[in-house]
CHARMM internal coordinates of N, CA and C (Angstrom, degrees):
IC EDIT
DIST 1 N 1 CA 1.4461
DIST 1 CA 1 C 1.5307
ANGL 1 N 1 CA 1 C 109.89
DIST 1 C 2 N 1.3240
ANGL 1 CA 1 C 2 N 122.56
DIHE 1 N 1 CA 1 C 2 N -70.61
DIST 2 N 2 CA 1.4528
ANGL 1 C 2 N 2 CA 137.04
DIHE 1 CA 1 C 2 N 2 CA 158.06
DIST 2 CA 2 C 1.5176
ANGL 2 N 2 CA 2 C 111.38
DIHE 1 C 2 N 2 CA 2 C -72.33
DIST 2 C 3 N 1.6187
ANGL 2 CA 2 C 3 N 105.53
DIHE 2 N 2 CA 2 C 3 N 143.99
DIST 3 N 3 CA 1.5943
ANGL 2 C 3 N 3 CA 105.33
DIHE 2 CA 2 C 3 N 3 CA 155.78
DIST 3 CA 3 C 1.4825
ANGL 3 N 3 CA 3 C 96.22
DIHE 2 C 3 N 3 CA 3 C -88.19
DIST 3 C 4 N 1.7856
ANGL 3 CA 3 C 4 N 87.66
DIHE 3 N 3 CA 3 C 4 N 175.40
DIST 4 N 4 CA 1.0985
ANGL 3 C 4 N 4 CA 102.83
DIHE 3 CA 3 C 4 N 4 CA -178.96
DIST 4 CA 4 C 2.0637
ANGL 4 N 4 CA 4 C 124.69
DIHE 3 C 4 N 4 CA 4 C -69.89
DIST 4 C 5 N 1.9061
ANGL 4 CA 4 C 5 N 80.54
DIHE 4 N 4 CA 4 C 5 N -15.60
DIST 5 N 5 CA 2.0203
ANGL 4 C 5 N 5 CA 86.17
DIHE 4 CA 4 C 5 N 5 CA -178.21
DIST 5 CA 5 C 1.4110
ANGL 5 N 5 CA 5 C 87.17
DIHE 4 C 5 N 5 CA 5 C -83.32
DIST 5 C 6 N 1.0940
ANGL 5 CA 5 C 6 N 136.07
DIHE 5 N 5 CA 5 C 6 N -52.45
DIST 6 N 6 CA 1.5006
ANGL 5 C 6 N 6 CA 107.22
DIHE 5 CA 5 C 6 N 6 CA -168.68
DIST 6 CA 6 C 1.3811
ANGL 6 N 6 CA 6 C 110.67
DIHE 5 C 6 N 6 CA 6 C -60.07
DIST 6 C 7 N 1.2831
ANGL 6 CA 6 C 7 N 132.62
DIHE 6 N 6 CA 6 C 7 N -36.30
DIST 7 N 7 CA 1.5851
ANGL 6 C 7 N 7 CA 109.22
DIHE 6 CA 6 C 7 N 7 CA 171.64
DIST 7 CA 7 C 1.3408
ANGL 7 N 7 CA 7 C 136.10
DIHE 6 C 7 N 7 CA 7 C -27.03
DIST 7 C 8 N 1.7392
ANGL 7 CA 7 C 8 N 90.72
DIHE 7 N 7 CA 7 C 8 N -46.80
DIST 8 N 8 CA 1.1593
ANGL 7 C 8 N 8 CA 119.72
DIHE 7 CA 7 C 8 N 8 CA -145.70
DIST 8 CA 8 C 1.5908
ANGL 8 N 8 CA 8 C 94.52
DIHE 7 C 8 N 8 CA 8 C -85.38
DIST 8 C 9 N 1.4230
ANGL 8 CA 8 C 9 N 106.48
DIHE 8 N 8 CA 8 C 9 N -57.45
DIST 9 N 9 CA 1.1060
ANGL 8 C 9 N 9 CA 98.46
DIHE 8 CA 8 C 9 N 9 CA 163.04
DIST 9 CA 9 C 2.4997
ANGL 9 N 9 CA 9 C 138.66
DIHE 8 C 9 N 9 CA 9 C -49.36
DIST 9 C 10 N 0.9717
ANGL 9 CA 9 C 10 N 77.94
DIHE 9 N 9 CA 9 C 10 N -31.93
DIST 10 N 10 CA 1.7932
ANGL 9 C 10 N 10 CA 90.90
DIHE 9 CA 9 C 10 N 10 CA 176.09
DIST 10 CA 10 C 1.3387
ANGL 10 N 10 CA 10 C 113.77
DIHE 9 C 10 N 10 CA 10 C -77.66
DIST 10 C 11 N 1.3119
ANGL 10 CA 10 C 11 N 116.19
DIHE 10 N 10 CA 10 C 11 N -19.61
DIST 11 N 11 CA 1.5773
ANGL 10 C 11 N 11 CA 135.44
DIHE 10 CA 10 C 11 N 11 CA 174.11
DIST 11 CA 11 C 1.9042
ANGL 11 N 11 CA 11 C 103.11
DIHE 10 C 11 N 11 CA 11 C -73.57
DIST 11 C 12 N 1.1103
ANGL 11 CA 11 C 12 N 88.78
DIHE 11 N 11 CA 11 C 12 N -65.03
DIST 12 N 12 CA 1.5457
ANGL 11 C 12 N 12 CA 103.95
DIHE 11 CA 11 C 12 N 12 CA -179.09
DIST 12 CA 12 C 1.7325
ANGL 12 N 12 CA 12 C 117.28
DIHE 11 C 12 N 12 CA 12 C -48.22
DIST 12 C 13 N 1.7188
ANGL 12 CA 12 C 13 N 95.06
DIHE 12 N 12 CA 12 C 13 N -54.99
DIST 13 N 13 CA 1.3266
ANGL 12 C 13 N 13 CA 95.92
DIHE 12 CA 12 C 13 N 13 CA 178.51
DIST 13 CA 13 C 1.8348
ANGL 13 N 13 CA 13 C 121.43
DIHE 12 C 13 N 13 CA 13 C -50.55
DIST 13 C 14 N 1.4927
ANGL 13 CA 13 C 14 N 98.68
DIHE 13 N 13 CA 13 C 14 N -65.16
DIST 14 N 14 CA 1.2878
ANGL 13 C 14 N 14 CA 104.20
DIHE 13 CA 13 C 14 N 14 CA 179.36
DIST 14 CA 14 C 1.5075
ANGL 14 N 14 CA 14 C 118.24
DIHE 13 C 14 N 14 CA 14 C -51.41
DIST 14 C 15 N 1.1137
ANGL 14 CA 14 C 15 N 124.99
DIHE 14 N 14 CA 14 C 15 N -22.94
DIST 15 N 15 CA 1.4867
ANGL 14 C 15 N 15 CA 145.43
DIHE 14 CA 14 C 15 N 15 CA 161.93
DIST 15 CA 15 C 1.4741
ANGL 15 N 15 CA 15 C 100.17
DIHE 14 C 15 N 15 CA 15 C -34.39
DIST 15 C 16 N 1.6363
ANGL 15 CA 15 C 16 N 111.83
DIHE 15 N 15 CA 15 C 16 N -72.34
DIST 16 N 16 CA 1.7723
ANGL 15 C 16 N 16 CA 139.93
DIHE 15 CA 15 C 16 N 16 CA -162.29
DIST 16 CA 16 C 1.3327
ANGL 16 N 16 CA 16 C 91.98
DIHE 15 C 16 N 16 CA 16 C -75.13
DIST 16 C 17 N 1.2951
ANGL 16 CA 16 C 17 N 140.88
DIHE 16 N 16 CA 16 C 17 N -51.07
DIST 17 N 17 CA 1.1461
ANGL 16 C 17 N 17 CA 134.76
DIHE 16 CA 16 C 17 N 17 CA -164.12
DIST 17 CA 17 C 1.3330
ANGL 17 N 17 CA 17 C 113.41
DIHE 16 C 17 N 17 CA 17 C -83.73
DIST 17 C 18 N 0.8613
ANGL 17 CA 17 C 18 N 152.36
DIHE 17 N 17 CA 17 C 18 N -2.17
DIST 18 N 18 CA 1.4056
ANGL 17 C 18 N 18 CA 160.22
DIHE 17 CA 17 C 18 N 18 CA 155.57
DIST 18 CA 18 C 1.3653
ANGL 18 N 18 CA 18 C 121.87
DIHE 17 C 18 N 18 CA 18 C -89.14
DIST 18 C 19 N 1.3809
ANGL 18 CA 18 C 19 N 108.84
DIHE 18 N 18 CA 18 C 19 N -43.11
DIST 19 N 19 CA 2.0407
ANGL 18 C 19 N 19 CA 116.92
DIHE 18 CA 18 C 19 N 19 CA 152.60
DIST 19 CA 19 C 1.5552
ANGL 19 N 19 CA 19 C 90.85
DIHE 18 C 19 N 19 CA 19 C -42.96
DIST 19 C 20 N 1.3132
ANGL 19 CA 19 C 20 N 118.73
DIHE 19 N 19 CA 19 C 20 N -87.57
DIST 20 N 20 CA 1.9709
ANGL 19 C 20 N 20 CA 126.08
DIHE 19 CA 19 C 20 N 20 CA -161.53
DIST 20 CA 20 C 0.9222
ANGL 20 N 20 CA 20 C 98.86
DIHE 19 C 20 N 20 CA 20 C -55.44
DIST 20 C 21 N 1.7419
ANGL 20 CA 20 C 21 N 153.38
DIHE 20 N 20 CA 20 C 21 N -5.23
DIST 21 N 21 CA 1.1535
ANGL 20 C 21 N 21 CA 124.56
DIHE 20 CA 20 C 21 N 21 CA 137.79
DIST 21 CA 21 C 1.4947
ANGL 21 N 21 CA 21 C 143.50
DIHE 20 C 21 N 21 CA 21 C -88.22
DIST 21 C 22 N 1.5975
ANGL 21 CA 21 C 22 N 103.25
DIHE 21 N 21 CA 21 C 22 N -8.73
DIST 22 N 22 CA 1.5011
ANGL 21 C 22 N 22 CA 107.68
DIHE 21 CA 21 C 22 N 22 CA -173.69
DIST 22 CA 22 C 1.8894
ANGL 22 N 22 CA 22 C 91.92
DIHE 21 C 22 N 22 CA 22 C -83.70
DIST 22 C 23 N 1.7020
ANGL 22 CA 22 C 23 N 110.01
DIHE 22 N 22 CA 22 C 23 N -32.87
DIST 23 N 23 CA 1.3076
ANGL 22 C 23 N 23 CA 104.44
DIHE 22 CA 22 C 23 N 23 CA -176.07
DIST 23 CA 23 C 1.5999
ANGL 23 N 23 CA 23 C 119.41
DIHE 22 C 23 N 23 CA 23 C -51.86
DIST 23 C 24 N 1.5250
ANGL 23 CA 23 C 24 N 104.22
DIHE 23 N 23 CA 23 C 24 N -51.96
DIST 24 N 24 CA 1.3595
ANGL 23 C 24 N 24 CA 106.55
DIHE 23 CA 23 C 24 N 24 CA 169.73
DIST 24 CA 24 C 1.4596
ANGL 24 N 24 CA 24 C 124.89
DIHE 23 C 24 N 24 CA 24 C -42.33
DIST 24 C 25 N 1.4902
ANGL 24 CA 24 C 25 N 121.29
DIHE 24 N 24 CA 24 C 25 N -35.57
DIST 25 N 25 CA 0.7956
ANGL 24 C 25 N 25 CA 113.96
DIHE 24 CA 24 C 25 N 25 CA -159.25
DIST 25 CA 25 C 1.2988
ANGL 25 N 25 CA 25 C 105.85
DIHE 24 C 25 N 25 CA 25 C -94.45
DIST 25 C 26 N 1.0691
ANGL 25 CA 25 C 26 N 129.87
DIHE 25 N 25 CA 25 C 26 N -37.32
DIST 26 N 26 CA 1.6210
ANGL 25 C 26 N 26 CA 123.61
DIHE 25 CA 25 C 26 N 26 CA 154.14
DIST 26 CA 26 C 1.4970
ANGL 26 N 26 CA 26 C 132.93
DIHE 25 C 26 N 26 CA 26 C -34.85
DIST 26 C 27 N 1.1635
ANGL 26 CA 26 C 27 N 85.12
DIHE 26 N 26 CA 26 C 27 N -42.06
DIST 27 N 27 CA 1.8581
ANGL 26 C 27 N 27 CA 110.40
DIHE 26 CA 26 C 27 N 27 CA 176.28
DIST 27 CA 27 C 1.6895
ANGL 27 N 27 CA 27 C 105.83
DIHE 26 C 27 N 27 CA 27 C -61.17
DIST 27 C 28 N 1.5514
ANGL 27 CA 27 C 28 N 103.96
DIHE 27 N 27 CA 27 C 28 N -53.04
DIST 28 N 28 CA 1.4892
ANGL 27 C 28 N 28 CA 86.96
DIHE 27 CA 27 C 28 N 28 CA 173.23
DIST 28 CA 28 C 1.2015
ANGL 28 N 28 CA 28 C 132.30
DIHE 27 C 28 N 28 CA 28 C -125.41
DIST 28 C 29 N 2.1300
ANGL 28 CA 28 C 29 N 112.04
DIHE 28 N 28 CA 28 C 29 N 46.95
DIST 29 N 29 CA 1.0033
ANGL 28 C 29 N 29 CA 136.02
DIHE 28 CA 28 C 29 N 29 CA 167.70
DIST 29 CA 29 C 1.2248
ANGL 29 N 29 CA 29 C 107.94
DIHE 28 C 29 N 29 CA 29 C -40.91
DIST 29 C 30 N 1.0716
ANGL 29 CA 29 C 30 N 133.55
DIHE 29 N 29 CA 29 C 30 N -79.61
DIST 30 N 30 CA 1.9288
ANGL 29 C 30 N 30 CA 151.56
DIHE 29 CA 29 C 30 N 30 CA -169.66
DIST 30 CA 30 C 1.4012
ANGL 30 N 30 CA 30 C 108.19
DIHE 29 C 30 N 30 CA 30 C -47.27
DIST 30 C 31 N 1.7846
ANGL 30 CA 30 C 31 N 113.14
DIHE 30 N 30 CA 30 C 31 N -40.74
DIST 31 N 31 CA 1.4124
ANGL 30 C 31 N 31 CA 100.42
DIHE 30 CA 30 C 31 N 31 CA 147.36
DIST 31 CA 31 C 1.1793
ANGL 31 N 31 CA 31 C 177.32
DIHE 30 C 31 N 31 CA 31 C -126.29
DIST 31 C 32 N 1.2659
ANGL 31 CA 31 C 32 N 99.95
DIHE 31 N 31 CA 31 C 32 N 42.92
DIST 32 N 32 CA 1.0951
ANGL 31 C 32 N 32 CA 157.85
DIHE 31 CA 31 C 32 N 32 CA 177.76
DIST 32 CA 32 C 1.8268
ANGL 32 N 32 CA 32 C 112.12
DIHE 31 C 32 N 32 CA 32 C -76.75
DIST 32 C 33 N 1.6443
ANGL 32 CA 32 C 33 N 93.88
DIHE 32 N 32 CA 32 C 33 N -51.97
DIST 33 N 33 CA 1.5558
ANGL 32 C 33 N 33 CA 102.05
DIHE 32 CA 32 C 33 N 33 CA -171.18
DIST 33 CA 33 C 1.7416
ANGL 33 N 33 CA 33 C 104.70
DIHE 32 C 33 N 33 CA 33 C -83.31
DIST 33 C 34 N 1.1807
ANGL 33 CA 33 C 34 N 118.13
DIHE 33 N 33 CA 33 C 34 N 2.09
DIST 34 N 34 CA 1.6027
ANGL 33 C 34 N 34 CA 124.56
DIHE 33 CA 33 C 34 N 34 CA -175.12
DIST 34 CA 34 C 1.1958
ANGL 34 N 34 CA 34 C 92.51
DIHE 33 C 34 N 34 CA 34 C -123.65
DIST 34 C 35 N 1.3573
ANGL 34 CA 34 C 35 N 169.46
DIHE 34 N 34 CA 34 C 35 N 53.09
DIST 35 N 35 CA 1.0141
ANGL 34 C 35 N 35 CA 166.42
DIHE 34 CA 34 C 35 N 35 CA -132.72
DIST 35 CA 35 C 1.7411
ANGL 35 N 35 CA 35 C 120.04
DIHE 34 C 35 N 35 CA 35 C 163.34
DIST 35 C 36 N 1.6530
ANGL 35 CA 35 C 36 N 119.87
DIHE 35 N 35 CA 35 C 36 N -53.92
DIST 36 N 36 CA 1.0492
ANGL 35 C 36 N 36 CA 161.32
DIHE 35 CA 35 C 36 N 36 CA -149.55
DIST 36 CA 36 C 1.6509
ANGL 36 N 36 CA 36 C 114.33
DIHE 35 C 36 N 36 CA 36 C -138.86
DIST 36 C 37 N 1.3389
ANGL 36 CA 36 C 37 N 107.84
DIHE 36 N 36 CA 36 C 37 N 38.10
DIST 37 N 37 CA 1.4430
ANGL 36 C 37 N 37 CA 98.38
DIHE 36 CA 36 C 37 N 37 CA -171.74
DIST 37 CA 37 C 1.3430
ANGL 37 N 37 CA 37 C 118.55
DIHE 36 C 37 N 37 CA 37 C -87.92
DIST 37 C 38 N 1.5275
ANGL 37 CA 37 C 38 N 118.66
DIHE 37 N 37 CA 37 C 38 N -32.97
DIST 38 N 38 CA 1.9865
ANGL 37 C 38 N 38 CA 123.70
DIHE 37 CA 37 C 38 N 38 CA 174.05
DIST 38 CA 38 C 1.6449
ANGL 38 N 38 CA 38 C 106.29
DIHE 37 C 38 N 38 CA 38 C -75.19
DIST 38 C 39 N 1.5546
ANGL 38 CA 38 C 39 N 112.43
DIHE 38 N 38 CA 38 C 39 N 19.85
DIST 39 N 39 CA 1.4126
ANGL 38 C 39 N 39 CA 103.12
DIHE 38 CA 38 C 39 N 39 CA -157.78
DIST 39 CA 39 C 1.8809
ANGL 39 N 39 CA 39 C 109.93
DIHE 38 C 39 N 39 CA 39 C -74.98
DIST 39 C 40 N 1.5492
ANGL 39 CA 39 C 40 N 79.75
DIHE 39 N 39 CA 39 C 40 N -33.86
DIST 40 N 40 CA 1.9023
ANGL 39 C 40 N 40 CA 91.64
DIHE 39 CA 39 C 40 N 40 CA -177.79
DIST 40 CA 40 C 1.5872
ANGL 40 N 40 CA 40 C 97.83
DIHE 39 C 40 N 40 CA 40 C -70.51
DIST 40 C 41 N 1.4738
ANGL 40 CA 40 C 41 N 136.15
DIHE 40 N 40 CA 40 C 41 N -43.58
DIST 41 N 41 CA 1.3945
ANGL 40 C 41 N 41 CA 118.09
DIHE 40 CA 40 C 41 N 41 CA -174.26
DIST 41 CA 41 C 1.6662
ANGL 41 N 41 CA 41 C 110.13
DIHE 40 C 41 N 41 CA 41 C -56.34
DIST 41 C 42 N 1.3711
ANGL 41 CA 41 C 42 N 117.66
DIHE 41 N 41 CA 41 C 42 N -33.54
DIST 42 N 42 CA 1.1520
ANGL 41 C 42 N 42 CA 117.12
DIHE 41 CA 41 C 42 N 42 CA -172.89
DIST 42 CA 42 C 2.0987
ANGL 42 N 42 CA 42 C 112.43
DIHE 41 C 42 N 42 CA 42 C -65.22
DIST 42 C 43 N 0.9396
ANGL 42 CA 42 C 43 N 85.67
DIHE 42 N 42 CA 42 C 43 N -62.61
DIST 43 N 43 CA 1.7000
ANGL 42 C 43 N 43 CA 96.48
DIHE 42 CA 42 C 43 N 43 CA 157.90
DIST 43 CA 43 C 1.3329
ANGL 43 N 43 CA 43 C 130.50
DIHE 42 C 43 N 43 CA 43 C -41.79
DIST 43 C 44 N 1.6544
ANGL 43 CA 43 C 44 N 119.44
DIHE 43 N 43 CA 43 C 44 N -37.80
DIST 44 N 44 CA 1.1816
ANGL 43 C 44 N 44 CA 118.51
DIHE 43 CA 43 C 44 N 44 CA -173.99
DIST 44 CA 44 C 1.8454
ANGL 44 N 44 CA 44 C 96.09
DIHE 43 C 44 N 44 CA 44 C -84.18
DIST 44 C 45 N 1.3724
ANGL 44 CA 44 C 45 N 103.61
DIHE 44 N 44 CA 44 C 45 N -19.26
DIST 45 N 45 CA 1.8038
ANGL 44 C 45 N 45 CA 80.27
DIHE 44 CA 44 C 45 N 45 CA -178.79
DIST 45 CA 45 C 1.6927
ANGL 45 N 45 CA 45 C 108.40
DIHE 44 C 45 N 45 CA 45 C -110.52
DIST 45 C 46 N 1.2947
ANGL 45 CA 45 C 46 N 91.20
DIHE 45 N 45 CA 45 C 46 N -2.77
DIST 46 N 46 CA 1.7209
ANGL 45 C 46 N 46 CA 82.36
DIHE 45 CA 45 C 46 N 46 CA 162.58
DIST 46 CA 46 C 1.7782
ANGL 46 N 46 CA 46 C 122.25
DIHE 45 C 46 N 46 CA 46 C -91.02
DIST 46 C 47 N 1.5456
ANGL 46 CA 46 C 47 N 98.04
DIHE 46 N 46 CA 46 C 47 N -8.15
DIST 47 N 47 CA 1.6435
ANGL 46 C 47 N 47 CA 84.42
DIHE 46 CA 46 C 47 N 47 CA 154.45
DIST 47 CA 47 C 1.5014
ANGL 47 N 47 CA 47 C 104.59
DIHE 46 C 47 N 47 CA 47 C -101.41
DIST 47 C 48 N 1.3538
ANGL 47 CA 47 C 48 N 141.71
DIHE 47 N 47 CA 47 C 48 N -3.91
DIST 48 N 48 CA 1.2451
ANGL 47 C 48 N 48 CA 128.22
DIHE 47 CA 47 C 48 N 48 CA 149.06
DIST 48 CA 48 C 1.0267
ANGL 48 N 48 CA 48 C 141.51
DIHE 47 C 48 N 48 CA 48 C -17.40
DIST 48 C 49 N 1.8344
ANGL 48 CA 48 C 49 N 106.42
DIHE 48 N 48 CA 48 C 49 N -62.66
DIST 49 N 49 CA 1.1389
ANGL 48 C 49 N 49 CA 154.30
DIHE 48 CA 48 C 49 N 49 CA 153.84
DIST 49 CA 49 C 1.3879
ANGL 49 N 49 CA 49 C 117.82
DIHE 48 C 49 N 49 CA 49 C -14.99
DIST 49 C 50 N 1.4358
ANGL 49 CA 49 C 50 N 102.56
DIHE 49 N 49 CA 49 C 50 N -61.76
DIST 50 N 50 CA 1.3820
ANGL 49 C 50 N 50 CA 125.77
DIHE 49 CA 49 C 50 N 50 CA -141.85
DIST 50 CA 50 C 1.9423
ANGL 50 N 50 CA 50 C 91.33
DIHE 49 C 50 N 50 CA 50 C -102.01
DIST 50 C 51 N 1.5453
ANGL 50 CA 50 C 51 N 114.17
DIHE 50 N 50 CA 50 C 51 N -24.90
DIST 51 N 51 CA 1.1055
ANGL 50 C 51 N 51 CA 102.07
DIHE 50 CA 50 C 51 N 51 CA 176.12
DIST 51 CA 51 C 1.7076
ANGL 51 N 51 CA 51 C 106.10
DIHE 50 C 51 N 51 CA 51 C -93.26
DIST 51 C 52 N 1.3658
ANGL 51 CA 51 C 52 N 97.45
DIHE 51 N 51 CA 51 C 52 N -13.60
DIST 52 N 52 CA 1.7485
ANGL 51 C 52 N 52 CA 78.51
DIHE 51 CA 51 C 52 N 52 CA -176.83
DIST 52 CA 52 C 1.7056
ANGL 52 N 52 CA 52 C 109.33
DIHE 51 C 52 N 52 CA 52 C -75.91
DIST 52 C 53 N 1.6704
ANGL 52 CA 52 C 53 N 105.46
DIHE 52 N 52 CA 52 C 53 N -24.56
DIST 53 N 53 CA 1.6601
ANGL 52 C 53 N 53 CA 102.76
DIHE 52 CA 52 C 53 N 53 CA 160.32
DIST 53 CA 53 C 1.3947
ANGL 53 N 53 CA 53 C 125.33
DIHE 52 C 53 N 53 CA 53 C -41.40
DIST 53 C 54 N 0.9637
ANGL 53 CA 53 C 54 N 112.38
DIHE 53 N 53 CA 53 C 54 N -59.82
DIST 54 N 54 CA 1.9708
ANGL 53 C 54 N 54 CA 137.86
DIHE 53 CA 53 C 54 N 54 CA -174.53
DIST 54 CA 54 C 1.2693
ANGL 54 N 54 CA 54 C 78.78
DIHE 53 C 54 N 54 CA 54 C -54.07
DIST 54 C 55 N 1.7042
ANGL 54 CA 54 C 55 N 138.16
DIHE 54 N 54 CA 54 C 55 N -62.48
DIST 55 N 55 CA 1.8493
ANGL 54 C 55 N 55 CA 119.36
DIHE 54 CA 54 C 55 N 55 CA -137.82
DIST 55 CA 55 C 1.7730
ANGL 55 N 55 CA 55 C 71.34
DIHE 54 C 55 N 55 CA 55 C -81.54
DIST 55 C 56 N 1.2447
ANGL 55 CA 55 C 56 N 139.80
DIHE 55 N 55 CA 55 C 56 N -71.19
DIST 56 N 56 CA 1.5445
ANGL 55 C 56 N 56 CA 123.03
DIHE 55 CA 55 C 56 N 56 CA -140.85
DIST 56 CA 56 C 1.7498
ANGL 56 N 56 CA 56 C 110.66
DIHE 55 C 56 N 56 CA 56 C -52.71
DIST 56 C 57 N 1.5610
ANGL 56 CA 56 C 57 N 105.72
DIHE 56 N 56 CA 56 C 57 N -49.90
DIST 57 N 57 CA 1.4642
ANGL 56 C 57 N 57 CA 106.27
DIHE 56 CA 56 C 57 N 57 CA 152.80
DIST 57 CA 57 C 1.5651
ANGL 57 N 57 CA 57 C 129.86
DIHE 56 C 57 N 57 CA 57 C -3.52
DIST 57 C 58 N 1.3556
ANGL 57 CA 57 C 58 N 85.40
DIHE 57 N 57 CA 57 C 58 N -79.03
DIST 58 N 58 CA 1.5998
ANGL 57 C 58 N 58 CA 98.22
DIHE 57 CA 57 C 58 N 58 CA -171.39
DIST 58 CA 58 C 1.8591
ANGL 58 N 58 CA 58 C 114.32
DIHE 57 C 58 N 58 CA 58 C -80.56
DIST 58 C 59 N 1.4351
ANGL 58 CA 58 C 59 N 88.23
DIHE 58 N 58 CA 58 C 59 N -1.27
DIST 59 N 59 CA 2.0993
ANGL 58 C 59 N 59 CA 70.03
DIHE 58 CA 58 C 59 N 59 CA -177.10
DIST 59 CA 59 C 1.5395
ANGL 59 N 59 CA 59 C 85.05
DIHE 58 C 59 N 59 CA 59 C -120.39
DIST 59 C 60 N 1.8431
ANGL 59 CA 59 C 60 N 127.70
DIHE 59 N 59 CA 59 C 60 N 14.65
DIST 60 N 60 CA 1.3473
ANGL 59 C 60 N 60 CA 111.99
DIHE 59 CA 59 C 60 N 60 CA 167.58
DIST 60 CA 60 C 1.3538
ANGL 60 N 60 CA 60 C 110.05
DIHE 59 C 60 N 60 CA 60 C -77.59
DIST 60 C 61 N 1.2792
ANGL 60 CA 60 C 61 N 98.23
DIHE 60 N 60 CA 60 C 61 N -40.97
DIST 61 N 61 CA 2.0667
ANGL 60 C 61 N 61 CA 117.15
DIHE 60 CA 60 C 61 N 61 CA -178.78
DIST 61 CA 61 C 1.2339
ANGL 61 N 61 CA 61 C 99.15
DIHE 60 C 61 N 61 CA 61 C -56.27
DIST 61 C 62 N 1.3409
ANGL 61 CA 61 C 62 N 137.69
DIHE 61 N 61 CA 61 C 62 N -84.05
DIST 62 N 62 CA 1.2910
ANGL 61 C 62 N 62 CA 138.94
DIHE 61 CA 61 C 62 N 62 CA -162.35
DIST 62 CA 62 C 1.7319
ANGL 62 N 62 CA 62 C 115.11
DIHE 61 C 62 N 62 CA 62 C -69.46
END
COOR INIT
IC SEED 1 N 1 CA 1 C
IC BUILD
């Protein structure tokens, strides 16, 4: 199905591409965290949200 260079190659890539992204992301940890600071409150109630959907859901059905 595959040769063996494309393996080799798709191995590699995802290899490089995941280095250049964890790097980035270190790189712009600090600003990121001054930038983005209410970001987790916003998140914590939009999966709130999303579970109090799921509980009404499930005790409308049953």
């Amino acid at each position: 199905m595959f040769s063996t260079g494309q393996i080799i190659f798709a191995v590699l890539f995802v290899i490089v591409f995941a280095a250049v992204i964890l790097s980035s992301y270190v790189k712009d940890k600090k600003l990121h965290s001054k930038n983005y600071k209410g970001v987790k409150w916003v998140g914590i109630f939009f999966m709130t949200f999303i579970i109090i959907l799921f509980c009404i859901k499930y005790f409308i059905k049953n």
